[in-house]
C-alpha positions as CSV (number, residue, x, y, z in Angstrom):
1,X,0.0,0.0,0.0
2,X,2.7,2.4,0.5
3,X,4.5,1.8,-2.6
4,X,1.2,2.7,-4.7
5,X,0.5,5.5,-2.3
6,X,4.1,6.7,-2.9
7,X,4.2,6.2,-6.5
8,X,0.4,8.0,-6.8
9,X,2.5,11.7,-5.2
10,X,6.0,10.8,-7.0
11,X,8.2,9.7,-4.1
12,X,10.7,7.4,-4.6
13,X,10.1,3.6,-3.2
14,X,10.7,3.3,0.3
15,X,13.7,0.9,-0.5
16,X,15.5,3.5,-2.9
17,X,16.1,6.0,0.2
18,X,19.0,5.4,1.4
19,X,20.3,8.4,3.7
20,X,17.6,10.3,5.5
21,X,17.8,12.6,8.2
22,X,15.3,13.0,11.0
23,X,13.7,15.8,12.0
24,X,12.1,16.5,14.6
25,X,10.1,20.3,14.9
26,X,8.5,20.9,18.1
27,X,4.6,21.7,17.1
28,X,3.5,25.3,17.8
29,X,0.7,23.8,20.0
30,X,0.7,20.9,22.4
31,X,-0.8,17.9,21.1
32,X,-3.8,16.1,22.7
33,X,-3.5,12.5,23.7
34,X,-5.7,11.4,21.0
35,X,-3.4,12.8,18.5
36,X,-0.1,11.3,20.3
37,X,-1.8,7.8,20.1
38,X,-2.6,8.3,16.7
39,X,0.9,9.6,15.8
40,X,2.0,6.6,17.5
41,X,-0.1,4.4,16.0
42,X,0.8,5.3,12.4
43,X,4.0,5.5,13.6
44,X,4.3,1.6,14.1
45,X,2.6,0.8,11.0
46,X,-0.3,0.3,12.8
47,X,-4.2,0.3,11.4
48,X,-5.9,2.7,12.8
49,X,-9.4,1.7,13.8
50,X,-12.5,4.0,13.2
51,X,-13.6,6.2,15.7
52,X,-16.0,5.1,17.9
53,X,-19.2,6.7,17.5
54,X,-20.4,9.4,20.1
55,X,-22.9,8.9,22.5
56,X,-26.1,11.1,23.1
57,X,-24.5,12.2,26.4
58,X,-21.2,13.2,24.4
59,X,-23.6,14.9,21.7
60,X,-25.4,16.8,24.4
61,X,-21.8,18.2,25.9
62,X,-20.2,18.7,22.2
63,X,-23.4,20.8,21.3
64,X,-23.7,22.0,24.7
65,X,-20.0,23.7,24.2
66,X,-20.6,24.6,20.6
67,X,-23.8,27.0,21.8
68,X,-22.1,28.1,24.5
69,X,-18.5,29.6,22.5
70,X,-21.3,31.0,19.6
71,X,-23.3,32.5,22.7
72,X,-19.9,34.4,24.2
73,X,-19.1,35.5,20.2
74,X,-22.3,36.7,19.9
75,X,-22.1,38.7,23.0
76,X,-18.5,40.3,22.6
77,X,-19.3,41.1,19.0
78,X,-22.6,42.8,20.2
79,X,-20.9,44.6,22.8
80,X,-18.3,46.4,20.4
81,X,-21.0,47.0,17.7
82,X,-22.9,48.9,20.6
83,X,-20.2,50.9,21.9
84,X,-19.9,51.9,18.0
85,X,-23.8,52.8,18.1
86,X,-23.4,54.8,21.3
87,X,-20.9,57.2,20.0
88,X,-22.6,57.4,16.6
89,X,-25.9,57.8,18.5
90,X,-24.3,60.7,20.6
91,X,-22.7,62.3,17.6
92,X,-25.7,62.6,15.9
93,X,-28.3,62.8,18.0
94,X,-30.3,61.4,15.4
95,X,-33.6,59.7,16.8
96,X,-32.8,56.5,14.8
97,X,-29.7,55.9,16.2
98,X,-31.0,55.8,19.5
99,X,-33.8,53.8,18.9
100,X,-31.2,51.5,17.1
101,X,-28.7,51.8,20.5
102,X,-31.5,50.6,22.7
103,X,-32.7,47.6,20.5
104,X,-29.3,46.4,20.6
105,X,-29.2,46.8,24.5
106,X,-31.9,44.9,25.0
107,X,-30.9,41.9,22.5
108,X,-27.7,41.9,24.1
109,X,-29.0,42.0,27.4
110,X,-31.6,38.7,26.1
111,X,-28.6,36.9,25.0
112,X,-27.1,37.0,28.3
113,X,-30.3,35.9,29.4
114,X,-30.2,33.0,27.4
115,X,-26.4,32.2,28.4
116,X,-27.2,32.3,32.2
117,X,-30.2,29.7,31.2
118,X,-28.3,27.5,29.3
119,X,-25.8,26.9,31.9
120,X,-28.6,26.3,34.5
121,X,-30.3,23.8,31.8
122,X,-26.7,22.3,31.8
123,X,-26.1,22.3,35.7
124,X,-30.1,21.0,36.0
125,X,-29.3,18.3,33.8
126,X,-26.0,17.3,35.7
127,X,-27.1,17.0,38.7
128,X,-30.1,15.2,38.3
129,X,-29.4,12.7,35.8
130,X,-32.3,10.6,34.3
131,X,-33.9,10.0,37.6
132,X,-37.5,10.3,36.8
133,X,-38.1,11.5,40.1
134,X,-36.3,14.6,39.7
135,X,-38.4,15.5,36.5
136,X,-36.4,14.4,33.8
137,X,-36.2,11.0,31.7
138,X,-38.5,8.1,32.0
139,X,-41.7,7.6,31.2
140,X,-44.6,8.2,33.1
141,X,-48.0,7.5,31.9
142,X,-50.6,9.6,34.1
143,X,-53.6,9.3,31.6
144,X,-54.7,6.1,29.6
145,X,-58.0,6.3,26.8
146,X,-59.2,3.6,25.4
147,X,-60.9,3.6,22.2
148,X,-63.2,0.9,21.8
149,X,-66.6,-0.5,22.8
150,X,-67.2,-1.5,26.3
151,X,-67.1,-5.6,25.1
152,X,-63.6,-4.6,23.9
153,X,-62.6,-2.6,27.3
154,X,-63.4,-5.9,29.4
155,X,-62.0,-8.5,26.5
156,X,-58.3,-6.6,27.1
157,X,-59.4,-6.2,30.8
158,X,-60.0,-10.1,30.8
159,X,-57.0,-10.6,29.0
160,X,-55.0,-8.4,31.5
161,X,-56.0,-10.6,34.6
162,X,-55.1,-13.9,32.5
163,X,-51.6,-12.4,32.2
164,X,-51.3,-11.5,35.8
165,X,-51.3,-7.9,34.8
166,X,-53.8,-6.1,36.8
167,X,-53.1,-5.1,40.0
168,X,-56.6,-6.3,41.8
């Protein structure tokens, strides 16, 4: 596989090299663990196996994370655009410009908002889990209706105390 792979982007065969010289650049940023194990993997002449796929939990933080960093960009970038408005506002003393300062306050200040909810939503979720008896997860049935005649109500209810599911 290397030889075709070679030969595909013109290097010589891996026999043909006969003096190389090692070099070793230290990266600019520090490399995870994931990518040292892979580096050593490949390294060895290894296969790499697939990635495993992500759970709903790991979804939940990735996307958790991913709202939160667009959330902070949103806010900074608001906050710079509205200290531009302010002194156009005041330079102007145009009506519009104030009426366009405020709205940008107040969406600002909702974003925040939303922040500060999503990390309760996230601290909420933490530390209660999927216990159904904190509120979240699990299925609770509080209403049942049946849609039927009464002969079919007491056929399934017959059917129910031949299975040992009912509980008189």
């Amino acid at each position: 596989m290397t030889d075709k792979l070679g030969k595909y982007l013109g290097l010589p065969p891996m026999g043909a090299i006969e003096e190389a010289e090692v070099v070793h650049d230290l990266p600019s940023k520090p490399i995870t663990t994931q990518a040292s194990t892979l580096s050593n993997r490949m390294a060895k002449n290894v296969e790499v196996e697939p990635p495993k796929p992500m759970t709903r939990e790991e979804e939940a933080n990735n996307d958790y994370e991913y709202a939160r960093k667009n959330m902070y960009d949103v806010i900074e970038k608001g906050t710079q655009a509205l200290e531009e408005l302010l002194s156009v506002a005041t330079s102007s003393q145009h009506p519009r410009a104030f009426e366009v300062l405020s709205t940008t306050m107040k969406t600002l200040v909702d974003a925040n908002k939303e922040l500060v909810n999503l990390s309760k939503k996230k601290a909420d979720e933490e530390r209660n889990g999927d216990d159904p008896q904190n509120g979240s997860g699990g299925n609770v049935t509080n209403n049942n209706l049946f849609v039927g005649t009464t002969h079919d109500l007491l056929k399934v209810l017959a059917d129910m105390r031949k299975n040992g599911q009912s509980n008189s």
